[in-house]
N, C-alpha and C positions, 0 to 999 in steps of 0.2 A: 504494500500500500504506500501511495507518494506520503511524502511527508512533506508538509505546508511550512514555509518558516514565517512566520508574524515578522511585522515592518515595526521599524522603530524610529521614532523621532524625538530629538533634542532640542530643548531651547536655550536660547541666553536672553536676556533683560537687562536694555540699560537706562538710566534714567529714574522716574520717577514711579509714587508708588500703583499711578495708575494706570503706568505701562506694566508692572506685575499682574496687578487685576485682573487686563486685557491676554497679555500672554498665559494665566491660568486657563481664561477661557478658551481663547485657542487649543492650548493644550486639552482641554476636555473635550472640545470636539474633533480632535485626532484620536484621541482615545477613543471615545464612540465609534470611530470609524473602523479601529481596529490597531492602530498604531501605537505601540506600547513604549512607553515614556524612559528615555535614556538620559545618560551624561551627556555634556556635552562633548567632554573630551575621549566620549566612546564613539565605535562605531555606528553610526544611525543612516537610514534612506533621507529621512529630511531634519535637515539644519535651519530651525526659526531664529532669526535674531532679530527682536524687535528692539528699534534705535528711538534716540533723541536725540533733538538739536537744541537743547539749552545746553549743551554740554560745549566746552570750547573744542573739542578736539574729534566732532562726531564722525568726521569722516576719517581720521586716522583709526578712534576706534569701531569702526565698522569694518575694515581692511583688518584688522588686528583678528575680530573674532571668526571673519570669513578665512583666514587663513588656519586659524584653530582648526575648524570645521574640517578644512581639506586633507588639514596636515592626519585629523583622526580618520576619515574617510573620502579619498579623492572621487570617489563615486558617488556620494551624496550629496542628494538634491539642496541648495542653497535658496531660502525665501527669505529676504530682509522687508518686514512692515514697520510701521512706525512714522513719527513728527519727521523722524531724515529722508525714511521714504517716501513722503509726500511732499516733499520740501526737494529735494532734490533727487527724483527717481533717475533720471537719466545718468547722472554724478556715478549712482550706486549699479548701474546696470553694468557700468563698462568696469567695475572691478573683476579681476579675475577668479571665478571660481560663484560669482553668484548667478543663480539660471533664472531667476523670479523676485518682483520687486512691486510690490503688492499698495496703495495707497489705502488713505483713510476709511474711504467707502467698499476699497475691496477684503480688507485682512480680515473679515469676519465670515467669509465665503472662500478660505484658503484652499478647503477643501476642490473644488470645483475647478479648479486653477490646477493641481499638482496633479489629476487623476491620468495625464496623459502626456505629462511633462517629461523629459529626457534630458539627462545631463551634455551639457552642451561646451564647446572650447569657445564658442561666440560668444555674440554679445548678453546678458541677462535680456528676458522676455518684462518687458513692463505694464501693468495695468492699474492707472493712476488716473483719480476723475480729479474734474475742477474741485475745490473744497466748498461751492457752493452749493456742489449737490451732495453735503456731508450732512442731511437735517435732519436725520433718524439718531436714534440711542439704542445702542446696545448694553444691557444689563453686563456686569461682568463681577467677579471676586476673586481674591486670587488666595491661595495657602501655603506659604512661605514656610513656616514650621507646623509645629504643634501646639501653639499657645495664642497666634493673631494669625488674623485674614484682613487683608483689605479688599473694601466694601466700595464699586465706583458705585456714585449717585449722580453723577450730572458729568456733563463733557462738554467743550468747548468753554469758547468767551465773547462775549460781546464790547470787551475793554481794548480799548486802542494803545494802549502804552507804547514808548515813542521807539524800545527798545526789544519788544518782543514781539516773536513769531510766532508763538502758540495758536492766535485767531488764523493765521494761513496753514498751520498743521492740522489744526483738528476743528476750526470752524466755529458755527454760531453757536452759542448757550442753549444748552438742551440736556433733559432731565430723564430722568427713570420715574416709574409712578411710582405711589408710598406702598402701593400693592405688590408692586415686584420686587424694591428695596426688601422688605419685612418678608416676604418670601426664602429671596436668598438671605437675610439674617438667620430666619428660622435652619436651612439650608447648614446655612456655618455651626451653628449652636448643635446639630442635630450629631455633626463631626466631633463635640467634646472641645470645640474652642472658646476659649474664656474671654480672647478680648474683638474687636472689629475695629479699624481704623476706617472711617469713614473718606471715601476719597472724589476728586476732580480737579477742573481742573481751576474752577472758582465756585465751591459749594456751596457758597452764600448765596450766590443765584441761583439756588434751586427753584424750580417751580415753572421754567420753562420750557415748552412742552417739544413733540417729536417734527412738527410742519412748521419752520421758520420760528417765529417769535410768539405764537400762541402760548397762553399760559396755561398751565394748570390751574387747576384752583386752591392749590398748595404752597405754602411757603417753607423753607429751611424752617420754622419754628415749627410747622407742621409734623415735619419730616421727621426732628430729633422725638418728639410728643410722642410718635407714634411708635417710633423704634423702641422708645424708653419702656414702653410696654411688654417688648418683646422677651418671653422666657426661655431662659437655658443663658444665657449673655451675660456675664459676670462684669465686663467693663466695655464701655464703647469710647473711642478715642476718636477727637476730631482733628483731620491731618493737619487743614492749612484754610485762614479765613479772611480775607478783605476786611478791614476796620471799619470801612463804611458798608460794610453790610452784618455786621456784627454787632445786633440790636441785644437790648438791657434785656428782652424780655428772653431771649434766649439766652445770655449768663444767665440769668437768674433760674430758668429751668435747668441750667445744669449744677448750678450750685444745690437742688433740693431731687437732685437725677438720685433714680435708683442705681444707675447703669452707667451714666458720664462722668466720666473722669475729670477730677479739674486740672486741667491743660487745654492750653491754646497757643498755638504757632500762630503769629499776626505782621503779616509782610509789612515793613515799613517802605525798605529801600531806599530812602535818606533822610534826615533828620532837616535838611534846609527843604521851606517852605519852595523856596526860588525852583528847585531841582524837581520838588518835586510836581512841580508846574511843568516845568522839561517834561518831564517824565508823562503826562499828561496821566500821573495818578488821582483818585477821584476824592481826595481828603488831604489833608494839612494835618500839621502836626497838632495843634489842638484839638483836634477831632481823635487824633492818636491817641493821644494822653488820656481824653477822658475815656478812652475803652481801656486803659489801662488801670485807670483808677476806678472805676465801675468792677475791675474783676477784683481787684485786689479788695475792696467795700466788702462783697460779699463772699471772698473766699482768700480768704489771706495768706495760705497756702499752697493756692497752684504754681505751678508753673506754666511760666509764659516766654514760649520764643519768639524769636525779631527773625525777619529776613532783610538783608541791608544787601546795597549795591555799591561798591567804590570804584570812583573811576567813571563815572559818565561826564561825558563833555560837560566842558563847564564846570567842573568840579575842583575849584579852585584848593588850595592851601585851607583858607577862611572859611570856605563853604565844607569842605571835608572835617574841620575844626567845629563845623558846628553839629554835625550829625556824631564826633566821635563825642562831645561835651552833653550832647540832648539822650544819648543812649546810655553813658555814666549815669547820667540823673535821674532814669528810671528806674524803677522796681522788677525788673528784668531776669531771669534764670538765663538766655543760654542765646547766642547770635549763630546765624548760618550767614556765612559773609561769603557774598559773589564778587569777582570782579569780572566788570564789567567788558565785554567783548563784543567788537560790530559785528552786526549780523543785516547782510541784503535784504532788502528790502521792509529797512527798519527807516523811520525818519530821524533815529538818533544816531546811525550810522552819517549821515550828512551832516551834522551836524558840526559848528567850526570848536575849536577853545578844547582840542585833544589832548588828553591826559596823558604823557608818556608812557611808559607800560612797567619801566621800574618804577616810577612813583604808585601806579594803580596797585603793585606789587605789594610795596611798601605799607601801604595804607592798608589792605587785607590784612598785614601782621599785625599792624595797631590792636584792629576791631578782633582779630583771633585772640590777639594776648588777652585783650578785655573782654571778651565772651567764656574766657576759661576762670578769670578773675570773677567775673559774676555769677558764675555756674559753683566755685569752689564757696562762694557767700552765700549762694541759695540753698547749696549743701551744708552749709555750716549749719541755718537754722533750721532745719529738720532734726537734727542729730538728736537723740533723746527719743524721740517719737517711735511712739509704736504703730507701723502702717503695714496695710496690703501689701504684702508683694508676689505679685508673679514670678515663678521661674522659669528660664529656657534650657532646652535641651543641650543645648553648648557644655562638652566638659572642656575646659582648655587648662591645661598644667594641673589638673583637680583641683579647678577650682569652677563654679556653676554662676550665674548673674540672672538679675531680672530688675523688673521694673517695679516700683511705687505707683499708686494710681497718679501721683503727680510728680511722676516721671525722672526718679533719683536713682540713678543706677548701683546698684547694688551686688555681693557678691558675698559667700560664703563655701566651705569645703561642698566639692560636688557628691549631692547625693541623688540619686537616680531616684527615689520614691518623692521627692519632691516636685521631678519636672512636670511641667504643666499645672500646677497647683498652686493656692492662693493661700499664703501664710503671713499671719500677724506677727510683724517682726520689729523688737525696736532696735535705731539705727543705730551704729555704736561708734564709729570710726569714721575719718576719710582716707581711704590707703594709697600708696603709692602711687596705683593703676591711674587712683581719679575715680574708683568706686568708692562707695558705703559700705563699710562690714556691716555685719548684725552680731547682735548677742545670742548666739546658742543657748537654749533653755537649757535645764537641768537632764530633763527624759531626754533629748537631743542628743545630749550631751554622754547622758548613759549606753545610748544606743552605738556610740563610735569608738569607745571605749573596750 
């Protein structure tokens, strides 16, 4: 009797957490189909690499991991989706060794595309619509470990900022219903997973619908209301949220959540009003401030990260002085600092008053050294406390780490009966790493003994 050998497919993920989402999806519908899920640095029939281009270096690393691919399997099919394949398909087709290069509207039908495909020495095969006809939503989640999933809820943007591409990779603002959302929560929780990271690409605009600009009749406060209900969900985490759309009444349901963690990631991008007129963000800094002091009112323990931009034209000595002096003075845990890089067909690409590239450099260390100084101060006042914490599967040198509902990384001797599980721990230390020790209980204590 013949013997049948099952296909296998590999992906990589680079970027953000709602390109994981998307390529889980992918990945489960290649599974359905029969394609049984490999390394990447194995053997496999097809090689998915879905890309980004907020990344400075997308197309070097898209060339890096197309060469992985080949180097594991010179005969495997090569499909690159994603923000770089939609952004620059033709760029990605003439690398060597990719045979399919998929856009926004197609990477959800990859299937249909590879059932007749042949590995080829030409050129990549491309199939990429305008991003105008990008006004459907695909649900998606992705399962990273054993402990979080990220959860998309909404895609695209309707924000013009002067310096990004995202509205020409993935298009107009458009949602998932609260139906499908709490679907696939249910979905996740049914797996044994404790926390969901709630994802997009501006999730504060939830509530617009699948046909252009149509609304739902739903808003993000909706959204979170209804998730918060959902059981088996031990924590829900919100990835990342515009200030101006980061209304009181949603702190406030999450400060009295069953389920929401207090943390908030809140993109500033600079702290000079001036820049950020450039930048054609939709808030000033005292609009900032007060969702800062609105969170800390009612939860004087979360954590709250900053996204900052250094290095955009215009970004003088003075003006970089005032975003490094306004980010000091807030009540802040932890900076993700970008510098800033032209990107075509941005209008902050043209713009004149170019920031050198060692000074843009320079100015990343500032806000790094002071995001590690604010993050060691946020840490300081936890210490004492007895909180939640998650663990992950990771043993690294035996030792195991997890998360605080508000978001203090933590680490104790790895013990295997703890992963994935939520223990009352008070904080005890800050070590070397830049974790939190805990105090090992007595019974703990017995048991290692």
């Amino acid at each position: 009797m013949e013997q049948t050998t099952t296909k296998t497919a590999a992906y990589h993920t680079l970027g953000c957490k709602l390109n994981f989402a998307e390529t889980s999806t992918i990945a489960r519908q290649l599974t359905n189909a029969g394609f049984a899920k490999t390394s990447f640095d194995k053997a496999a029939d097809i090689y998915v690499i879905n890309t980004c281009s907020v990344t400075e270096n997308a197309d070097r690393e898209c060339k890096l991991h197309v060469k992985r691919a080949m180097k594991a399997n010179p005969d495997g099919l090569v499909v690159v989706v994603g923000c770089y394949a939609q952004l620059k398909p033709e760029e990605i087709s003439n690398i060597e060794g990719v045979d399919l290069v998929l856009g926004a509207k197609e990477k959800f039908n990859i299937l249909s595309f590879v059932d007749d495909l042949k590995k080829s020495d030409s050129q990549g095969v491309v199939h990429s619509c305008e991003i105008e006809e990008t006004d459907f939503f695909i649900g998606s989640y992705s399962i990273g470990d054993r402990t979080r999933a990220f959860l998309k809820v909404q895609d695209g943007c309707d924000y013009k900022c002067t310096y990004c591409t995202i509205p020409l990779a993935r298009g107009i603002s458009r949602s998932d219903t609260i139906e499908n959302v709490v679907k696939n929560a249910r979905e996740i929780a049914a797996k044994n997973i404790k926390e969901i990271v709630l994802t997009g690409v501006n999730i504060g605009d939830y509530g617009k619908g699948e046909f252009g600009n149509k609304r739902h009749d739903h808003t993000f406060l909706d959204l979170i209301t209804e998730l918060d209900r959902v059981e088996g969900i031990e924590r829900i985490r919100i990835s990342s949220i515009e200030p101006n759309l980061l209304k009181d009444e949603s702190i406030e349901l999450v400060s009295k959540s069953r389920s929401f963690v207090p943390h908030f990631h809140i993109p500033l991008q600079s702290g000079s009003d001036e820049l950020l007129k450039k930048m054609k963000r939709r808030y000033l800094t005292a609009l900032y401030s007060e969702r800062i002091r609105k969170i800390r009112a009612v939860m004087p323990d979360a954590a709250i990260g900053v996204d900052v931009i250094v290095g955009f034209p215009g970004e003088t000595e003075e003006e970089f002085l005032k975003t490094y002096n306004y980010l000091n003075s807030l009540p802040i845990s932890y900076l993700h600092v970008f510098t800033y890089s032209e990107r075509e067909n941005t209008a902050a690409a043209e713009m004149p008053c170019v920031v050198p590239i060692p000074e843009r450099k320079k100015r990343n260390k500032m806000l790094r050294i002071l995001s590690e100084k604010k993050k060691m101060a946020f840490y300081q006042t936890q210490l004492g406390k007895t909180l939640p914490v998650l663990w992950e599967h990771e043993n690294r040198n035996g030792m195991m780490f997890g998360f605080t509902e508000n978001y203090v990384r933590v680490s104790k001797p790895f013990d295997e009966n703890s992963i994935n599980q939520i223990e009352h721990l008070t904080l005890d230390k800050i070590e070397e790493d830049g974790t939190v020790s805990v105090k090992i209980g007595f019974e703990e204590f017995l048991s290692r003994v």
